[in-house]
N, C-alpha and C positions, 0 to 999 in steps of 0.2 A: 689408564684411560687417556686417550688423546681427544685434543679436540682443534680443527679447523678453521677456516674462518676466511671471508673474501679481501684484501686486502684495502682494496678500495673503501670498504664502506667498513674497516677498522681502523681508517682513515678517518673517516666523518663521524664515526661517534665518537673520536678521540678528540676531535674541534668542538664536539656538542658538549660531549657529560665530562671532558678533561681526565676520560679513563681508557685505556688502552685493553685490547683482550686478553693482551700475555695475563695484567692484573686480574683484569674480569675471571679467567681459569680458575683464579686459585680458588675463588668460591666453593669449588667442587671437593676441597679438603679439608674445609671445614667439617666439623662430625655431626655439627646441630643444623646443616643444611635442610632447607625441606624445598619441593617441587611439586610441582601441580602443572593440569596441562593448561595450557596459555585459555582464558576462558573468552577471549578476545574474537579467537580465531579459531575458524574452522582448519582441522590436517593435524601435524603431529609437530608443533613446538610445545614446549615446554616452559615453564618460570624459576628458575631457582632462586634462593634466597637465604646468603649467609654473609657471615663476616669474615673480611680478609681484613687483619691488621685490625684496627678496632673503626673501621668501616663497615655498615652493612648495604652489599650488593644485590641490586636484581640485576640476573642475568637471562634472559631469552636464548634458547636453542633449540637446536633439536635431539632427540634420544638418539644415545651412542648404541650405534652396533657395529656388529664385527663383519664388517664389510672391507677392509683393509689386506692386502697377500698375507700378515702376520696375523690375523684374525685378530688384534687389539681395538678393540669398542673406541669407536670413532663417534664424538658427534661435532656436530656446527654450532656456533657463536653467530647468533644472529644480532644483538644487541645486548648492554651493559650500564647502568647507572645504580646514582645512587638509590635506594631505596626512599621511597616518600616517608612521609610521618605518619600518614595511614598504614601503611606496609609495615613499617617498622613496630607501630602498635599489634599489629595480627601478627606479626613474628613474633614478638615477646610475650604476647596473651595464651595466642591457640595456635599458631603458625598460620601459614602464608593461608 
């Protein structure tokens, strides 16, 4: 899976939350990840929420599809932080 991202504004979240999207990615390898669709917004973002390193991330995007010449699921990185203490409880209770 690949994932995208605007550089400008992986720019500004890297001033805000002090995390970068390369790190924010890795989320997506974690095994005990879980996602849900952003309940925030109306359209098609996403929330994921896992741990990278013994960090746990929310990460905001959009669903990867195979929109790419090589047909490899693409999606966007729309934002990245850390996970709150509320979040963190619903991840380790029942998930996200």
């Amino acid at each position: 899976m690949r994932w995208t991202w605007d550089p400008e504004k992986a720019a500004r979240n890297r001033a805000k939350h002090g995390l970068s999207f390369e790190t924010a990615a890795l989320v997506f390898e974690d095994p005990l990840q879980l996602s849900r669709l952003d309940p925030h917004l109306d359209g098609d973002r996403w929330q994921t929420i896992g741990m990278v390193g013994a960090v746990l991330l929310l990460v905001v995007h959009t669903a990867p599809e195979a929109y790419d010449t090589d047909d490899e699921p693409t999606g966007r990185i729309i934002s990245a932080r850390k996970a709150s203490a509320k979040e963190r409880r619903a991840y380790e209770e029942t998930g996200l």
